[in-house]
DRENFIBA-331447 format. One record per residue (C-alpha): x, y, z negated; residue in one letter. Coordinates in pm, 1 decimal. Layout:
% residues N
((X, Y, Z), 'A')
...
//
This chain:
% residues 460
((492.1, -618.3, -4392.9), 'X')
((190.9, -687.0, -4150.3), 'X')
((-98.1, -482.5, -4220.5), 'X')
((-444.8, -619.8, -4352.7), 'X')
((-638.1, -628.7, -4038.2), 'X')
((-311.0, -752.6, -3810.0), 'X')
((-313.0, -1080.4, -4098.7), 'X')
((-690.3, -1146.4, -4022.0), 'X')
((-677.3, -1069.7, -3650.8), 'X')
((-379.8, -1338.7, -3681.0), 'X')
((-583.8, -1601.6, -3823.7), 'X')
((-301.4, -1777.1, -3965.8), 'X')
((-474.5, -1801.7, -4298.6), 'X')
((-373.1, -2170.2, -4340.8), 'X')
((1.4, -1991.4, -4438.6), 'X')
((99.1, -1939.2, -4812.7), 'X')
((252.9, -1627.3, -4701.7), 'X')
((-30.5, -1466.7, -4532.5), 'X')
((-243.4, -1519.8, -4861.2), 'X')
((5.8, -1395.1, -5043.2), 'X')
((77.0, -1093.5, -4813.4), 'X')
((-324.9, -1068.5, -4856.3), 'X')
((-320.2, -1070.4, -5243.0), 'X')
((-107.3, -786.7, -5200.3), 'X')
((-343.5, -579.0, -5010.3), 'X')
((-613.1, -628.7, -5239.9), 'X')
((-397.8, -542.7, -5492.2), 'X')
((-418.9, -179.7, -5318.6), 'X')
((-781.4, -190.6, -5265.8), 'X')
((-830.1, -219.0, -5667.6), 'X')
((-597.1, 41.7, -5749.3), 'X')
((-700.5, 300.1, -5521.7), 'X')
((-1052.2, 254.5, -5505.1), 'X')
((-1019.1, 162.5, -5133.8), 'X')
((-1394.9, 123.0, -5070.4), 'X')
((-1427.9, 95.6, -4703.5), 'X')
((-1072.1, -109.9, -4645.5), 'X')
((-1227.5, -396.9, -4944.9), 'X')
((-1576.6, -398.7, -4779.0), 'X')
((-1395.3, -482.0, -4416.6), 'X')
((-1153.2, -728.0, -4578.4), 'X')
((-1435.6, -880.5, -4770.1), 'X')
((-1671.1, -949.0, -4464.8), 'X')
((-1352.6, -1020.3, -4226.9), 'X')
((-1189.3, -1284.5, -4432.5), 'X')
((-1523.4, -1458.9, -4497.1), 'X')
((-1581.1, -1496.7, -4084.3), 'X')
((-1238.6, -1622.0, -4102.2), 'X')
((-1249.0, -1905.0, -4335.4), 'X')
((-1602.4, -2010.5, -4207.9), 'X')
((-1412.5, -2012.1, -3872.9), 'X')
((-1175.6, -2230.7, -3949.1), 'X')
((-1289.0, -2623.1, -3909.8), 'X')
((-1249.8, -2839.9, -4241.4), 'X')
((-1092.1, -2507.5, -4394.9), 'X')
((-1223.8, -2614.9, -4824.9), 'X')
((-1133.9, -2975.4, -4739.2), 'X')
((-765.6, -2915.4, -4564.5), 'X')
((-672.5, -2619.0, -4790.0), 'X')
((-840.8, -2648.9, -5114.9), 'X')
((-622.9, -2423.4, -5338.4), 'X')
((-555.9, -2170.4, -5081.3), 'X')
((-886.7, -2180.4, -5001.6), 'X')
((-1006.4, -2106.0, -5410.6), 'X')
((-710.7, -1787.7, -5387.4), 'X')
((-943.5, -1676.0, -5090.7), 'X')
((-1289.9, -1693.5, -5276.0), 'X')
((-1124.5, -1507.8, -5531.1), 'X')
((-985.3, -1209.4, -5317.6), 'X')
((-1359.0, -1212.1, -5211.3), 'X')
((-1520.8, -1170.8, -5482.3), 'X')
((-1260.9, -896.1, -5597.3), 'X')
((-1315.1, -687.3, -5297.8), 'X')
((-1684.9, -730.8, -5319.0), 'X')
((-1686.3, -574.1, -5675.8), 'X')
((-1482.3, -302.6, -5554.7), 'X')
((-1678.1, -237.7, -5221.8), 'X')
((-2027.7, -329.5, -5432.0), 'X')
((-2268.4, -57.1, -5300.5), 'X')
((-2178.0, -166.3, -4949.9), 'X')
((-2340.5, -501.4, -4951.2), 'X')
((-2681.5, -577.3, -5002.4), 'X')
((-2905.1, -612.8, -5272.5), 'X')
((-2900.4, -1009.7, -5269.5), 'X')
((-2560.4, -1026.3, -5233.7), 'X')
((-2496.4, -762.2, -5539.9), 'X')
((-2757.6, -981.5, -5770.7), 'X')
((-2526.2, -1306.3, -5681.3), 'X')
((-2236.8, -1195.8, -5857.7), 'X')
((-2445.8, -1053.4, -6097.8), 'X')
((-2552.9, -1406.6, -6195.3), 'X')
((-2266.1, -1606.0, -6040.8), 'X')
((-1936.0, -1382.0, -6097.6), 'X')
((-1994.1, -1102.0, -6339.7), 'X')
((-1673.7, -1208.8, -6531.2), 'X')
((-1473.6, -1135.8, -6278.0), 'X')
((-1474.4, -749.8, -6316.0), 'X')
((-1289.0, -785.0, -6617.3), 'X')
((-1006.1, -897.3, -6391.9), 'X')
((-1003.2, -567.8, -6215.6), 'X')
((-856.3, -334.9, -6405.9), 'X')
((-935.7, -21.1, -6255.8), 'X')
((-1308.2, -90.5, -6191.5), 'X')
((-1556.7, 179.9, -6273.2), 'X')
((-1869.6, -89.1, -6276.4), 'X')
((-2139.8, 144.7, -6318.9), 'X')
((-1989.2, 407.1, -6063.4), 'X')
((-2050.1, 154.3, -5843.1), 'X')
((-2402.0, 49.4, -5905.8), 'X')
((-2471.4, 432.0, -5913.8), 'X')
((-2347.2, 451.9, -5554.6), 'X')
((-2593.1, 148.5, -5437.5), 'X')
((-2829.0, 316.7, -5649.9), 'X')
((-2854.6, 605.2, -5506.1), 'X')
((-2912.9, 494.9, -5141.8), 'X')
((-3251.2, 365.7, -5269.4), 'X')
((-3460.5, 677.8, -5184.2), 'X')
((-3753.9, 544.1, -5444.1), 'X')
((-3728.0, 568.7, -5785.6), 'X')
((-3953.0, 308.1, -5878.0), 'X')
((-3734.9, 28.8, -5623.2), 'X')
((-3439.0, 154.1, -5830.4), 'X')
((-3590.9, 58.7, -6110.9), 'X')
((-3705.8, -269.4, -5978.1), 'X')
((-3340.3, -298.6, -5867.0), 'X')
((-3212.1, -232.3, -6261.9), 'X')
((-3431.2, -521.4, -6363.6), 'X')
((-3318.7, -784.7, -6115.4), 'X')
((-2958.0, -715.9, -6224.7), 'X')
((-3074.3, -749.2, -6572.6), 'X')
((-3257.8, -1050.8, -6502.6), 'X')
((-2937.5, -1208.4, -6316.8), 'X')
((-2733.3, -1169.3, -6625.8), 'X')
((-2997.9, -1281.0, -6826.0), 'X')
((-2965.1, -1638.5, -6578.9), 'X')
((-2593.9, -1573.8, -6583.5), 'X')
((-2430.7, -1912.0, -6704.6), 'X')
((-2027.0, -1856.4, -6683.3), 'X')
((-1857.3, -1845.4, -7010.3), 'X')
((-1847.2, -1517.1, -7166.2), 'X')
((-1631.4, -1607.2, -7462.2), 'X')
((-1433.8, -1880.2, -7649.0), 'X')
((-1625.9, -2030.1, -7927.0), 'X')
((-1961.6, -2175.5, -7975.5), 'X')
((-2245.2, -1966.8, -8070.9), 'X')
((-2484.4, -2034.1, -8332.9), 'X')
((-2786.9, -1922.4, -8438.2), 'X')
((-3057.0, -2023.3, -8673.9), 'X')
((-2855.8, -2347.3, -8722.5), 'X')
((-2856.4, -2442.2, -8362.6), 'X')
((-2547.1, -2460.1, -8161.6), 'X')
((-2538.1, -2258.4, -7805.9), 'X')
((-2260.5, -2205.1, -7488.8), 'X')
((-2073.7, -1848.4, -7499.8), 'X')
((-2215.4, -1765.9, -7211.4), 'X')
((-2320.1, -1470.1, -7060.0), 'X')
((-2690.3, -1491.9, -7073.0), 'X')
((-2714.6, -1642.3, -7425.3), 'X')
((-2500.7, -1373.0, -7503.7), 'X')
((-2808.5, -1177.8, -7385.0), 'X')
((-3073.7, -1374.7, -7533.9), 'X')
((-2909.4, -1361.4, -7827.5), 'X')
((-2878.3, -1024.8, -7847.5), 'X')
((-3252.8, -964.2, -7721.7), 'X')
((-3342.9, -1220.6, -7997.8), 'X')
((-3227.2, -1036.3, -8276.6), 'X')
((-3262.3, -708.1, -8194.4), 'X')
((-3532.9, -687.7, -7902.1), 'X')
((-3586.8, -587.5, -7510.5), 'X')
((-3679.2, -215.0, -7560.2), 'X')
((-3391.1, 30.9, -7525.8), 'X')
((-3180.5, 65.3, -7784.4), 'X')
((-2976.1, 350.1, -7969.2), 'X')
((-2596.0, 348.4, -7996.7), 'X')
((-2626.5, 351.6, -8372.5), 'X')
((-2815.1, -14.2, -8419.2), 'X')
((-2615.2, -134.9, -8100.8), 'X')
((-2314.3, -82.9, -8344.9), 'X')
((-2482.3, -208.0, -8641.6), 'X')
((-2495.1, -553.9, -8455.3), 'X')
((-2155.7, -549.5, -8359.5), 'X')
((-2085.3, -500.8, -8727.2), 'X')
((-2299.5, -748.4, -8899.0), 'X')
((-2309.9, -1062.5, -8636.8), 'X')
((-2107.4, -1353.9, -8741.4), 'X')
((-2048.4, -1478.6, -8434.3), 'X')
((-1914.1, -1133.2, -8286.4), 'X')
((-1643.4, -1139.9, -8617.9), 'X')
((-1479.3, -1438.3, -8498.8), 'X')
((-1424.1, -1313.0, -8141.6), 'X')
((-1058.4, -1131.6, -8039.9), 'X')
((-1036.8, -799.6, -8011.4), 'X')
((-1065.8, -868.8, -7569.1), 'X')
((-1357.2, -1078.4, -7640.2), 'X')
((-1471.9, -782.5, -7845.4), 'X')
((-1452.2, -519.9, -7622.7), 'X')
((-1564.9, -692.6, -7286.7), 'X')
((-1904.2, -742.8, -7517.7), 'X')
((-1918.6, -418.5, -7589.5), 'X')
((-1915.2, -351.7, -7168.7), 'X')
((-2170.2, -631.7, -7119.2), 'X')
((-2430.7, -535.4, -7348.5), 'X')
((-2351.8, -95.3, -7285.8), 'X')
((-2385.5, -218.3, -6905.2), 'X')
((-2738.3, -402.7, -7003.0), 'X')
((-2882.6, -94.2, -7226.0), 'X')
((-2794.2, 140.7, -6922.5), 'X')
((-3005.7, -43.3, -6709.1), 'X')
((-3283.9, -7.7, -6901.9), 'X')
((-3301.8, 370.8, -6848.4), 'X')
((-3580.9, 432.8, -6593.0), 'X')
((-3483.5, 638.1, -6321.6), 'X')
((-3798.6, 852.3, -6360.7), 'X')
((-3685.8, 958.0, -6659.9), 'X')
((-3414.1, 1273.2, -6731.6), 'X')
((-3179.9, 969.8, -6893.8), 'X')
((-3154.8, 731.6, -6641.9), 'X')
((-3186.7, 992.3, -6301.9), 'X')
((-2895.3, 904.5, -6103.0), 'X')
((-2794.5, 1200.0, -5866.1), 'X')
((-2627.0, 1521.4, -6019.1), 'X')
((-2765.4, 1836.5, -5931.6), 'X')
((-2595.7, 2159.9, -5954.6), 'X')
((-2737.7, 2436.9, -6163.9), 'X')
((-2612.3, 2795.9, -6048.3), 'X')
((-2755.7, 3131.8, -6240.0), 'X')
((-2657.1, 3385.0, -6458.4), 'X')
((-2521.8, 3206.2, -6775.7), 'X')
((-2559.7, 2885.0, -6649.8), 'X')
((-2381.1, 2707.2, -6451.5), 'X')
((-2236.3, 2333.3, -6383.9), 'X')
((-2455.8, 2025.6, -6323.7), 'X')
((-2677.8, 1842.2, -6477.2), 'X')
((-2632.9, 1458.7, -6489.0), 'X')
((-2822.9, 1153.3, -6660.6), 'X')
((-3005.5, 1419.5, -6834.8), 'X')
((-2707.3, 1611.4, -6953.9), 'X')
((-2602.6, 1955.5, -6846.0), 'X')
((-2247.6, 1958.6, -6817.2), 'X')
((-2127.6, 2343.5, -6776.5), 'X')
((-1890.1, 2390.3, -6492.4), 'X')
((-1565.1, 2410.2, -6720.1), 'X')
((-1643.0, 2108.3, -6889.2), 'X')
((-1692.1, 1863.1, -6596.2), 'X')
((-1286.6, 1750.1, -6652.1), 'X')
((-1367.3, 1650.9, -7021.0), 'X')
((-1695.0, 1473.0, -6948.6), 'X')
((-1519.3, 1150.5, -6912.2), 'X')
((-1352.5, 1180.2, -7208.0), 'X')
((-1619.3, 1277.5, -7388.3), 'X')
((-1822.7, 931.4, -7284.4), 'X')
((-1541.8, 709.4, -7355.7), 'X')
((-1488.1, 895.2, -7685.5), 'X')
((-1882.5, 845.5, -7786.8), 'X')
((-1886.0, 452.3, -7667.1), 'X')
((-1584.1, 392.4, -7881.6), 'X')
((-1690.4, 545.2, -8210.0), 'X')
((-2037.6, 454.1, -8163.7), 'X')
((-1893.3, 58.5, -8070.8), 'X')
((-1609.6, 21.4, -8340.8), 'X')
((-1673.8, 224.2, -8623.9), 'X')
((-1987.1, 168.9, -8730.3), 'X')
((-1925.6, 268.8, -9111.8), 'X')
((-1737.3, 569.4, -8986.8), 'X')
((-2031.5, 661.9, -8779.1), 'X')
((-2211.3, 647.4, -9086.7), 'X')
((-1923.2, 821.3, -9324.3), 'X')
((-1963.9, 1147.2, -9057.3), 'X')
((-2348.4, 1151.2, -9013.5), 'X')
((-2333.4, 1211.4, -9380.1), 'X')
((-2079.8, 1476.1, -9415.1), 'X')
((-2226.8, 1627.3, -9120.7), 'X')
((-2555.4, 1690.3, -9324.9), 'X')
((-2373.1, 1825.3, -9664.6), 'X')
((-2190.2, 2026.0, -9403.7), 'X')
((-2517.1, 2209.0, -9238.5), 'X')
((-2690.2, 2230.1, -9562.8), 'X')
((-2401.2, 2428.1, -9691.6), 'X')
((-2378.1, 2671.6, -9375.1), 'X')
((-2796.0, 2659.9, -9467.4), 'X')
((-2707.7, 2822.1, -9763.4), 'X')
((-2462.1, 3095.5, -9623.8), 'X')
((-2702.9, 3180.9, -9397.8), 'X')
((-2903.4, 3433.7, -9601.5), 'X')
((-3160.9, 3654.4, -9376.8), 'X')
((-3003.6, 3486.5, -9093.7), 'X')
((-3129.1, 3175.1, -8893.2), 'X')
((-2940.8, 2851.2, -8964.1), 'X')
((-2727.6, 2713.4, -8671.8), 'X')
((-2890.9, 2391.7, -8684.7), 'X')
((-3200.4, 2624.5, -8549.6), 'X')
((-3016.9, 2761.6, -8292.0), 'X')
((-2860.4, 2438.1, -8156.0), 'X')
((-3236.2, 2346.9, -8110.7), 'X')
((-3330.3, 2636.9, -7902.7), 'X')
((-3013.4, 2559.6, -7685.0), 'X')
((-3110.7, 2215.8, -7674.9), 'X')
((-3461.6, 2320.6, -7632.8), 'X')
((-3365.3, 2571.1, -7345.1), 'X')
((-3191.0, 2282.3, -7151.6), 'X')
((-3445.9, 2012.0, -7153.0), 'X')
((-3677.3, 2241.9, -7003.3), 'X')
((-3434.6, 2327.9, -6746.0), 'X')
((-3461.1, 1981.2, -6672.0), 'X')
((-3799.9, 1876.7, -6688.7), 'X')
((-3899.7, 2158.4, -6424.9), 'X')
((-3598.2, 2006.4, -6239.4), 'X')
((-3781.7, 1684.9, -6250.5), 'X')
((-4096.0, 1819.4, -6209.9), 'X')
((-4027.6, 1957.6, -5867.5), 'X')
((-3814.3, 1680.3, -5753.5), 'X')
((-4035.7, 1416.7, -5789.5), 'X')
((-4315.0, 1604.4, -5599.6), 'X')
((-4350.0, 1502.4, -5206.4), 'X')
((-4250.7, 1135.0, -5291.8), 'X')
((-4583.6, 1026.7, -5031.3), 'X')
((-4314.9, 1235.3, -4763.2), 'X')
((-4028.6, 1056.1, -4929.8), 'X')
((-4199.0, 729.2, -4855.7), 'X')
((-4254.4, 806.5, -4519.1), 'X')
((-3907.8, 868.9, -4407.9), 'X')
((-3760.7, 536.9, -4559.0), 'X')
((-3975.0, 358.4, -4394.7), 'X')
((-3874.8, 557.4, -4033.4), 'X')
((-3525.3, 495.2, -4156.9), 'X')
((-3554.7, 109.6, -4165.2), 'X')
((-3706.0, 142.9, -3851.5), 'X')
((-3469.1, 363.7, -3652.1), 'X')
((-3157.1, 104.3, -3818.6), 'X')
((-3386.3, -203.8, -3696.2), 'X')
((-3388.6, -16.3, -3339.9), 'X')
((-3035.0, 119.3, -3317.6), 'X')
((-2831.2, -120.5, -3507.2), 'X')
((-2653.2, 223.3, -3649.1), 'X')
((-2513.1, 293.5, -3305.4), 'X')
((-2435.7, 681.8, -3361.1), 'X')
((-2562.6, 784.4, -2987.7), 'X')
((-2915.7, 595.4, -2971.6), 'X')
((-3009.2, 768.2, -3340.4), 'X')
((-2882.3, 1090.6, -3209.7), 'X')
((-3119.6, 1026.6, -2907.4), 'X')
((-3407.7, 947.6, -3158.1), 'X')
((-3316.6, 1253.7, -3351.2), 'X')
((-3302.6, 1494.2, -3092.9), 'X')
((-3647.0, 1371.6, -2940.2), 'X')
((-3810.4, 1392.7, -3334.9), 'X')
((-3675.6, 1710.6, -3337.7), 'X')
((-3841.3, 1831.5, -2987.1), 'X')
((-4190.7, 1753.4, -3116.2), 'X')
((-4149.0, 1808.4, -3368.6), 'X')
((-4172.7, 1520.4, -3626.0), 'X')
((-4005.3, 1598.4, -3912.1), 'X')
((-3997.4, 1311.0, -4146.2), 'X')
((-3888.7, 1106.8, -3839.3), 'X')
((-3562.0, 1371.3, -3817.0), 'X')
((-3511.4, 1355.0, -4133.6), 'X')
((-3461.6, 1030.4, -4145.3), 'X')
((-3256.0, 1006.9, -3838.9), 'X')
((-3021.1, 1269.2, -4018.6), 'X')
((-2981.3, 1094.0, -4318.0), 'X')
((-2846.4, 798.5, -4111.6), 'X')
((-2590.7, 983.0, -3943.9), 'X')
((-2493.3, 1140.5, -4237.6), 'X')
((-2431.2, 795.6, -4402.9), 'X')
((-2234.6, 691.7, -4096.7), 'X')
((-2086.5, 1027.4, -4136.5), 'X')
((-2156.3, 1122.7, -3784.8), 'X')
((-2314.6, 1464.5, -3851.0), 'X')
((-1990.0, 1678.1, -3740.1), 'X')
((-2089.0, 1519.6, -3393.4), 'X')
((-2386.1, 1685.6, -3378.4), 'X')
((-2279.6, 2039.0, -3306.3), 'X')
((-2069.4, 1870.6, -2979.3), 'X')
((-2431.8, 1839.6, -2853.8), 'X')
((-2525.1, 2146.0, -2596.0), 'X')
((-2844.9, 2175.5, -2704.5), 'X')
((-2816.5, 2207.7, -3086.6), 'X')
((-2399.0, 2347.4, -3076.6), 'X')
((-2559.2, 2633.3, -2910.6), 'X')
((-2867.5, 2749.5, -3092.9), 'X')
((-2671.1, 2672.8, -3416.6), 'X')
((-2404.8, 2967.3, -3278.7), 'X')
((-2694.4, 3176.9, -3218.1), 'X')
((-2803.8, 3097.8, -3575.8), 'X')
((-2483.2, 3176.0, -3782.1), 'X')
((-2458.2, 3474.4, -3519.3), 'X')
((-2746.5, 3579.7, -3706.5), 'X')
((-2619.8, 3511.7, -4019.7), 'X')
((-2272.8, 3748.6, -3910.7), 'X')
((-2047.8, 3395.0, -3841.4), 'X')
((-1880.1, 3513.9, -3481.3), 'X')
((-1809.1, 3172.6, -3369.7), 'X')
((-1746.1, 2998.2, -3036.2), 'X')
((-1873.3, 2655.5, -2913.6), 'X')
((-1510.7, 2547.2, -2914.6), 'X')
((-1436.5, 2688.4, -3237.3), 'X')
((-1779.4, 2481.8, -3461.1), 'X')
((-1627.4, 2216.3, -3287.3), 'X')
((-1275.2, 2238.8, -3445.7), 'X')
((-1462.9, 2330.0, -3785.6), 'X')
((-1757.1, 2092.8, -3812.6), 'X')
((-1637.0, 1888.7, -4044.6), 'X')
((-1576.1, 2166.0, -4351.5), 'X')
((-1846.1, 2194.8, -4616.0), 'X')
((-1946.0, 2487.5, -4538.5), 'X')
((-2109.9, 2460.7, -4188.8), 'X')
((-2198.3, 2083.0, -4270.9), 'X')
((-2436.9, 2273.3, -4517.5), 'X')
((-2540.0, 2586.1, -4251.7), 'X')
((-2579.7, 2320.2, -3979.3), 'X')
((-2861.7, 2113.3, -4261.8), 'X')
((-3006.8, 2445.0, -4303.7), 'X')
((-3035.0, 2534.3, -3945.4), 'X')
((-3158.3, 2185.2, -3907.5), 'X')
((-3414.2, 2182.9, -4206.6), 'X')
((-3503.0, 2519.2, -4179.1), 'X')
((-3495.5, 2680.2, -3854.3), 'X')
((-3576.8, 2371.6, -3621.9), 'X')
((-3813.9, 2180.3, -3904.8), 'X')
((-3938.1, 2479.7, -4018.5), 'X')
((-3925.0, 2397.3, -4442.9), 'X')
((-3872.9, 2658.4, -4668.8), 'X')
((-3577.9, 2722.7, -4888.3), 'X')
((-3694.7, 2518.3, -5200.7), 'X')
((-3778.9, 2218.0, -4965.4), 'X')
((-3514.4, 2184.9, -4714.7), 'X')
((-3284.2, 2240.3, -5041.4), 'X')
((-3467.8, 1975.0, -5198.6), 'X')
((-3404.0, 1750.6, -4854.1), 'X')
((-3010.2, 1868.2, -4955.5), 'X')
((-3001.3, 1733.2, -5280.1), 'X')
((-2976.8, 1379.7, -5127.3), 'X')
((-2762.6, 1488.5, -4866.5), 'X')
((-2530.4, 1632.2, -5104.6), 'X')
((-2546.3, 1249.7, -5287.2), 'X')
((-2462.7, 1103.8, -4960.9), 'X')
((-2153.8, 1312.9, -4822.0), 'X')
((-1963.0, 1328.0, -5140.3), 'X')
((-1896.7, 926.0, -5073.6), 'X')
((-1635.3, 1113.2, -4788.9), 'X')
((-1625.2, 1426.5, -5033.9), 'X')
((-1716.1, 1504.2, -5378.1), 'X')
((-1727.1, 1837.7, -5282.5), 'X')
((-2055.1, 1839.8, -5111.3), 'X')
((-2255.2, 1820.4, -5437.1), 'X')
((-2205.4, 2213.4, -5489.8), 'X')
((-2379.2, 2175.4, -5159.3), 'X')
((-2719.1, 2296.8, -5314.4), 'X')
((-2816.6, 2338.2, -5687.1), 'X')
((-3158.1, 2454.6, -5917.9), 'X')
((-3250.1, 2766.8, -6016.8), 'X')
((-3432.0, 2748.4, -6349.7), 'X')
((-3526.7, 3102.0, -6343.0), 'X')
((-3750.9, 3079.8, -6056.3), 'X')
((-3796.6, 2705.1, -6096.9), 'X')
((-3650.3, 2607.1, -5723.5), 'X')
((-3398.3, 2428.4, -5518.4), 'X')
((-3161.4, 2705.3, -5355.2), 'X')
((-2885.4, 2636.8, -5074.7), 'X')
((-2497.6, 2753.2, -5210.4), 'X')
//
């Protein structure tokens, strides 16, 4: 079977067999997460239907098999288009993720998420998806909806309105989200499928509500390595390192009790108290667990808050290399060897936010294994990790630039030695480097983590 790109370099897209051949493909893309083969076959196959003449008119129902390819691959490939595009099938073609079976949704927003360097443009981000769902006018569901005696389309913004009507905009707990799932009439006469894609829509709408200046609603993970304490800490949760398998689990467990069994939810909050008043009671001269589940949780949030704290300091800095980074893509169109040429001459100045910035492109192009081909910087970053006891050759880096661990010695040299930050700072730089690589390698996020102890960012 032809591959992908030798169908669309064919152009024979007029053939039943080619779009079926096609369908096939995307089949893959779905399955495997293939991010960067849906966003090419996404953009590709769109230049080749608008290049054919009369293409809608001649080939209507191969054409509507097309659109829908399209729109699958976009889902899957989400974070790679841009915002307007990503708020379209927000409003226009939200239903069609429940077509894709494999689809981690918010995964995906996450990743577009996270390219925003601001917190506050995520934020305005969260609200214009939220607003495009609100505007969202494809049918959700199979019967009518009523309320207060009027008669309204299933859709998927009066969905919305309807739940914002009854219960209101602010954020909302698990425990009343459940409560309405429980009590509306018009929810009991939906299927079970109708049911649980809901339950999706409206956890997907209360998620992005959380601000991402708050502990909740903070996208990136960041490591946590110290005595006693180590894993990550993520959406305001630290996850110690041996339970980052279960996490998952844990999350789908939660949603589904919280969801579907409202009364159960209720049944176990109550045993739960007779239970801790009774271990109250054992507990003579000795603190009640309840008290020490506090202090734990206690312990942790202010683990996170100085997290926070420090993270969100230098954000007039942060400002200033986004906008160098729009203006070094505007320049270079991406082309890996004109930013390397702006990077090397913000680095000979120096100007470090201008660097910076030109790094973080190349890392998102994943071009920073290149780097260390370079005369200048291959050889003062030998004489660096000669300092640091690494015997290593020009021609050796080069045959090792790609592993983790001098992809993280080369950002320190960088940061560090050439931009002259200090530890805490140039780690703090690595926290969104560490978000960027692990798109090519999840890996990378050990990259750098927090120390609570001494209340700074630390290289690994």
């Amino acid at each position: 079977m032809p591959t992908i790109q030798e169908l669309l370099k064919q152009f024979h897209i007029e053939k039943t067999e080619v779009c079926e051949d096609l369908e096939k493909g995307v089949n893959d893309f779905i399955k495997f997460n293939m991010v960067n083969e849906a966003s090419g076959f996404a953009k590709n196959l769109t230049l080749a239907i608008n290049g054919f003449p009369k293409f809608k008119e001649t080939y209507p129902y191969l054409f509507e098999r097309y659109q829908d390819l399209i729109l699958k691959t976009k889902w899957v490939a989400l974070s790679r288009f841009s915002e307007k595009e990503i708020i379209d099938l927000f409003e226009n073609h939200f239903t069609k993720i429940f077509e894709l079976e494999y689809l981690n949704l918010w995964d995906k927003i996450e990743m577009k998420l996270i390219s925003i360097p601001f917190c506050e443009d995520r934020d305005e981000f969260k609200k214009k998806i939220r607003e495009a769902l609100l505007r969202n006018k494809e049918n959700f569901t199979s019967k009518i909806m009523i309320y207060e005696d009027k008669k309204f389309k299933p859709t998927v913004g009066n969905w919305l309105l309807l739940y914002n009507k009854i219960l209101g905009t602010e954020s909302l707990s698990h425990l009343k989200r459940a409560q309405f799932f429980v009590s509306n009439p018009n929810i009991k006469t939906l299927s079970p499928e109708e049911k649980e894609n809901l339950r999706t829509l409206i956890n997907l709408y209360e998620r992005l509500k959380l601000s991402s200046l708050t502990l909740e609603g903070f996208e990136e993970e960041i490591p946590v390595n110290e005595p006693g304490r180590k894993g990550i800490i993520k959406r305001g949760v630290f996850y110690p390192e041996n339970e980052k398998a279960i996490r998952d689990f844990r999350k789908r467990m939660k949603d589904f009790e919280d969801s579907m069994k409202f009364e159960k939810v209720l049944k176990t909050q109550k045993q739960e108290n007779t239970k801790t008043q009774k271990q109250k009671n054992n507990f003579v001269g000795a603190p009640p667990l309840v008290d020490v589940q506090l202090k734990q949780e206690k312990k942790e949030t202010t683990v996170k808050e100085k997290i926070m704290a420090d993270y969100f300091k230098g954000q007039l800095e942060q400002k200033v290399i986004y906008n160098f980074e729009r203006e070094i893509i505007n320049e270079t169109k991406k082309d890996p060897e004109k930013i390397k040429l702006v990077f090397q001459q913000a680095l000979d100045v120096p100007e470090r936010e201008k660097a910076i910035a030109a790094l973080k492109i190349l890392a998102q192009i994943n071009e920073l294994p290149e780097l260390v081909k370079d005369e200048k910087i291959g050889q003062g970053f030998v004489v660096f990790l000669s300092e640091l006891g690494e015997k290593i050759t020009m021609d050796d880096l080069k045959q090792l630039s790609n592993s983790i661990k001098y992809t993280n010695l080369l950002l320190q040299y960088i940061l560090k030695n050439k931009l002259g930050l200090s530890e805490n700072d140039s780690a703090k730089v690595g926290v969104q480097f560490s978000n960027i690589l692990s798109a090519f390698n999840k890996d990378f996020r050990k990259m750098v983590y927090f120390n609570a102890d001494k209340g700074e960012f630390r290289w690994s």
